[in-house]
C-alpha positions as MATLAB code, in Angstrom:
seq = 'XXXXXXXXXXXXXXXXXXXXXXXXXXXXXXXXXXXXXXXXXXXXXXXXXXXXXXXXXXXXXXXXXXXXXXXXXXXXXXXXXXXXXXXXXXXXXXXXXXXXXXXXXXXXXXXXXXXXXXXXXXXXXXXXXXXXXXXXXXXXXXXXXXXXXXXXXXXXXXXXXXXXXXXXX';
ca = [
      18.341    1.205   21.836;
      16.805    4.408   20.901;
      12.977    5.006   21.391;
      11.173    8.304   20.131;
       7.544    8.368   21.080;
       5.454    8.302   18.312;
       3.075   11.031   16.602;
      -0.232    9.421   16.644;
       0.255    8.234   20.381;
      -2.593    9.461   22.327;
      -2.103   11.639   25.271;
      -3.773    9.501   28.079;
      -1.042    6.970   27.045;
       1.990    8.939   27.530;
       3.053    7.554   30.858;
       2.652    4.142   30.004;
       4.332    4.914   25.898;
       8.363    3.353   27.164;
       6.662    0.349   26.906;
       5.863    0.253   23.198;
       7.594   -1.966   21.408;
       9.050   -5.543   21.634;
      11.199   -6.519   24.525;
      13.205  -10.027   24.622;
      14.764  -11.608   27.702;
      15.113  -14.085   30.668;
      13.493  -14.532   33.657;
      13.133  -16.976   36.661;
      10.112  -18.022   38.419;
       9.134  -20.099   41.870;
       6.285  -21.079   43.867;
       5.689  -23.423   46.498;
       3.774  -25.717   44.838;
       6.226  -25.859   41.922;
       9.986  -26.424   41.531;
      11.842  -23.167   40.543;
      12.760  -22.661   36.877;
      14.300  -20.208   33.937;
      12.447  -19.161   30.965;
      12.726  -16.854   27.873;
       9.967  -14.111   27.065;
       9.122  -11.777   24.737;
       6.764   -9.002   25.316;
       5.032   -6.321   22.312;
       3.150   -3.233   23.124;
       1.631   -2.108   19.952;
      -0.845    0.740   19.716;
      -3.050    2.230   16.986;
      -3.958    6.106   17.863;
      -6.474    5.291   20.452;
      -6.344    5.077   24.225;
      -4.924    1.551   24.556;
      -1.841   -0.646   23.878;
      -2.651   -4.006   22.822;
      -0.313   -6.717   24.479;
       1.190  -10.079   23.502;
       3.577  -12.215   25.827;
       5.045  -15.100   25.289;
       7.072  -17.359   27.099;
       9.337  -20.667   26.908;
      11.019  -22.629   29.148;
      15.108  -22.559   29.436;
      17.378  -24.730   30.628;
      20.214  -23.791   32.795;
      22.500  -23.124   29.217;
      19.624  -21.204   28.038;
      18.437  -23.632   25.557;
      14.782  -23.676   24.969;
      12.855  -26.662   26.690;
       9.345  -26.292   25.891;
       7.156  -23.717   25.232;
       4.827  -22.358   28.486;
       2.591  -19.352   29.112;
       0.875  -17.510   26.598;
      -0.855  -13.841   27.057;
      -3.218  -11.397   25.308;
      -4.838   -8.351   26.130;
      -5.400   -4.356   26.294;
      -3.834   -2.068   28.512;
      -6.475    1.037   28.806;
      -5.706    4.056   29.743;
      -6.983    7.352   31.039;
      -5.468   10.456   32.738;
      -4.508   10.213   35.776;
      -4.853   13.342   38.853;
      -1.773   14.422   38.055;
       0.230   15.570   35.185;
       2.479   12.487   33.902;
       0.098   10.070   35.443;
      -2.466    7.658   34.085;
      -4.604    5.460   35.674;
      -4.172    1.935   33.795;
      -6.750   -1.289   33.202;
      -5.721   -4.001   31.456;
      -7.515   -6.674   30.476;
      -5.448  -10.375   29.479;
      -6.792  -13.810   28.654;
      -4.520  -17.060   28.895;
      -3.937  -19.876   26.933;
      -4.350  -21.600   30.853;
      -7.679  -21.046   31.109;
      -7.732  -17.746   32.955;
      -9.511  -14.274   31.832;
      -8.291  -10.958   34.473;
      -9.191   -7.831   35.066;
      -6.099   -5.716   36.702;
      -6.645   -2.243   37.607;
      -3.280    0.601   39.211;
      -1.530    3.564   38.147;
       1.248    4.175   35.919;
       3.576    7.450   36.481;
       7.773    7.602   35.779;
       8.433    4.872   34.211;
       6.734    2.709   36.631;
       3.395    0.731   36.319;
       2.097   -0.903   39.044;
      -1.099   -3.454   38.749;
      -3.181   -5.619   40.722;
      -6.078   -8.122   39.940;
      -9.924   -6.478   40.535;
     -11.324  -10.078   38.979;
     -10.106  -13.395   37.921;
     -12.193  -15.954   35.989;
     -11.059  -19.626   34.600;
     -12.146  -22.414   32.575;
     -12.940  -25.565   34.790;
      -9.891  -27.289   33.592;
      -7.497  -24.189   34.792;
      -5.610  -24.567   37.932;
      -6.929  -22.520   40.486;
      -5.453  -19.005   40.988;
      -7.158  -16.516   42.606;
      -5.206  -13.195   42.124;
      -2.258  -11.181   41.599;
       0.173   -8.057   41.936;
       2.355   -6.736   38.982;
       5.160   -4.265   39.169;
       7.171   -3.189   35.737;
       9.437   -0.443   35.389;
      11.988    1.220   33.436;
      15.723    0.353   34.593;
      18.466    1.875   32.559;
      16.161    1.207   29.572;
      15.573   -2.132   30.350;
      12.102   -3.656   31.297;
      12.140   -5.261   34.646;
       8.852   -7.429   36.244;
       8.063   -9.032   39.375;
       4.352  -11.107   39.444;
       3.291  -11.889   42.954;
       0.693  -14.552   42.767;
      -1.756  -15.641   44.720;
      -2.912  -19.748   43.854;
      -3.325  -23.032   44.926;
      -4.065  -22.451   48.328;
      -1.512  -20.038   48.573;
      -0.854  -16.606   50.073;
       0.119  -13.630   47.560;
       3.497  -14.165   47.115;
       6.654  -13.668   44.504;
       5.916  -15.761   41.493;
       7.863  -14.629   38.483;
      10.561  -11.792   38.256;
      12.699  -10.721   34.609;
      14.660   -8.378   32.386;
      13.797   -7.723   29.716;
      15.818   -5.433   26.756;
      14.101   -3.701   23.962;
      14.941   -5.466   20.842;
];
């Protein structure tokens, strides 16, 4: 699908602007405290003029025919931007709050298509599970939007967590 970057997009957000939009897919995560599973997501990058995107996620569970299960995680929050040292590049915060019980702070760099993250602070509720941190990776592949999460929870080393494609609908 055709994207054209839009006119009131500010410049500090040009690296990061292939991810406006909505993007639908599947996606598989594991963990060792967990058994493996499938699930359905879709993402939305909006943006208003100013130096952000806001960002929505949500996510459902699949079984192995696809069919929806149940719904799961739910995720809000702001990606900020500001330029970069380079030309192309931005340097990216983004700030997300979970219907789990967890608030984050993520800081990383965004250049090429590519936006790599990682956690600066986590907070939860005292009824969230505990996870203490994590590594993002998303990138543009053949116009799709592919993800890996590393986590880091439950008495467990930072490790691969959740991975997806994801296709601009």
């Amino acid at each position: 699908m055709a994207f054209e970057i839009p006119e009131n997009l500010h410049p500090d957000c040009g690296p990061v602007a292939w991810l406006l939009g909505t993007w639908r897919g599947n996606g598989h995560g594991d963990y060792p405290t967990i058994d493996g599973f499938q699930f359905g997501q879709e993402l939305i990058f909006t943006h208003d003029g100013r130096p952000f995107f806001h960002y929505f996620s949500r996510a459902w569970i699949v079984d192995e025919n696809g069919e929806f299960v149940r719904n799961a995680a739910l995720e809000t929050g702001f990606l900020r931007c500001k330029p970069g040292d380079n030309q192309g590049e931005a340097r990216v915060e983004l700030v997300l709050s979970h219907n789990t019980g967890f608030v984050e702070i993520w800081y990383g760099d965004a250049a090429g298509g590519k936006l790599e993250i990682a956690t600066d602070a986590v907070a939860r509720t005292e009824t969230a599970k505990e996870y203490v941190g994590g590594k993002r990776l998303y990138g543009n592949v053949e116009g799709d939007l592919l993800y890996a999460f590393d986590m880091a929870a439950m008495g467990q080393a930072l490790q691969p967590h959740l991975w997806a494609r994801l296709q601009r609908a």
